[in-house]
Structures are given as C-alpha cells and as structure tokens.
C-alpha positions in Angstrom: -11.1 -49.4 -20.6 -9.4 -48.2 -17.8 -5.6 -47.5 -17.5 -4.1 -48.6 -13.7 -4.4 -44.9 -11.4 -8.6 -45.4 -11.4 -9.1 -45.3 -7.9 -9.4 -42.0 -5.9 -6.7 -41.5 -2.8 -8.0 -39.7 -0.1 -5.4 -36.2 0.3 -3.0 -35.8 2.8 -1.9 -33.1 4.7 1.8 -32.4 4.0 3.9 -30.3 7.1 1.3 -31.0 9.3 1.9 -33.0 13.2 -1.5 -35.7 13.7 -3.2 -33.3 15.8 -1.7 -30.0 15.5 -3.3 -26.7 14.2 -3.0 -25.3 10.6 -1.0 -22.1 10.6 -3.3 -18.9 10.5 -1.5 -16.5 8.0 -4.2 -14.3 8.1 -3.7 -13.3 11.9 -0.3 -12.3 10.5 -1.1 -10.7 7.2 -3.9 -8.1 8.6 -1.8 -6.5 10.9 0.8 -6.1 8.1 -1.8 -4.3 5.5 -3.1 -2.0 8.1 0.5 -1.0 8.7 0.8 -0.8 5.1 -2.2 1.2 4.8 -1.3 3.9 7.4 2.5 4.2 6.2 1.1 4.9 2.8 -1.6 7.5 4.4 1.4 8.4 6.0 3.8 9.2 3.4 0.5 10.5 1.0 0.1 13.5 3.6 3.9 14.0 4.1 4.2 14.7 0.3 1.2 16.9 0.2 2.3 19.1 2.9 6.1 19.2 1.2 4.4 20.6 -2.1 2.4 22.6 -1.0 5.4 24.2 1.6 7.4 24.3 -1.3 5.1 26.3 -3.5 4.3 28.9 -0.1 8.2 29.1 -0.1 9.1 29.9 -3.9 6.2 32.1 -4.2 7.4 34.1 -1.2 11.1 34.2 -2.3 9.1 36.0 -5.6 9.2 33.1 -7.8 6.9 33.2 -10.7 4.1 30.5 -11.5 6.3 28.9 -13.6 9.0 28.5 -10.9 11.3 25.4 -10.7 9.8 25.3 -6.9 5.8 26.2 -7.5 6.1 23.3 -10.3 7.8 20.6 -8.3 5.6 21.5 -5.4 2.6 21.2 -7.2 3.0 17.8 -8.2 4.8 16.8 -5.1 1.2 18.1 -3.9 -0.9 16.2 -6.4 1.2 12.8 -5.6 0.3 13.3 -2.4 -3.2 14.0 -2.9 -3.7 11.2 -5.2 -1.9 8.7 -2.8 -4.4 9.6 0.2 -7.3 9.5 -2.6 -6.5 6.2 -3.5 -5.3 4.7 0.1 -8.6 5.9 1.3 -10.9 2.4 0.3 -8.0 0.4 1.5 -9.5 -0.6 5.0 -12.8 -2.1 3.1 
C-alpha cells in the first residue's frame, strides 16, 4: 500500500536567478581564518613578550620569585606560549 507523496520531485534551487552562479563563501571565509590565524599569532607573541618584560622588570626592581609581577608575568608568558603553540597547525 502506498499512501499519496510516492513519487520523487526533482529539488529546486531556492535564492537562486535561472542562470546565475552559486555564491562562493569559501573565497570569503579563507581570507577571514588566515586573518584570524595571524591576529591570534599576533596577540600569542604580544603576551609572551609582556610576561616575560614583566618578570625582567620586577626582578630588577628586587622582587623576589614569589613576586606579584614574576608570577603574573610568568603566566602572561605561558598564555602566550601556549597560544603560539597551538595557533601553530592552524594554516594545515
């Protein structure tokens, strides 16, 4: 038995002109990511240097190693490193 909506419709293109050209969001989105990609590189190395400027600084004002500034700079430092580490696969 078959109910009434058997037969198979062929699909149709929805937005689309007859004749015109499909829009290429990937000519759009790569530019985008590497942009992405070089802001994050960007801001990766920006915090590294901070950290590790700001532990040079506290230890030279003769802070200890458990210094408010050698402890925020160190992991200003490590987020830093760890954002470069991880951005660097990002143009595979």
């Amino acid at each position: 038995m078959t109910t009434g909506g058997s037969r198979l419709r062929t699909p149709v293109k929805i937005g689309f002109a007859p004749g015109a050209k499909p829009f290429d969001a990937a000519g759009i989105i790569r530019p985008v990511q590497r942009a992405y990609l070089a802001s994050t590189r960007l801001l990766g190395a920006a915090l590294l240097l901070v950290g590790v400027a700001m532990v040079a600084s506290t230890i030279a004002r003769g802070g200890g190693a458990l210094a408010v500034g050698v402890l925020l700079g160190i992991m200003l430092a490590v987020v830093g490193a760890a954002r470069l580490w991880l951005a660097r696969g990002g143009a595979q």
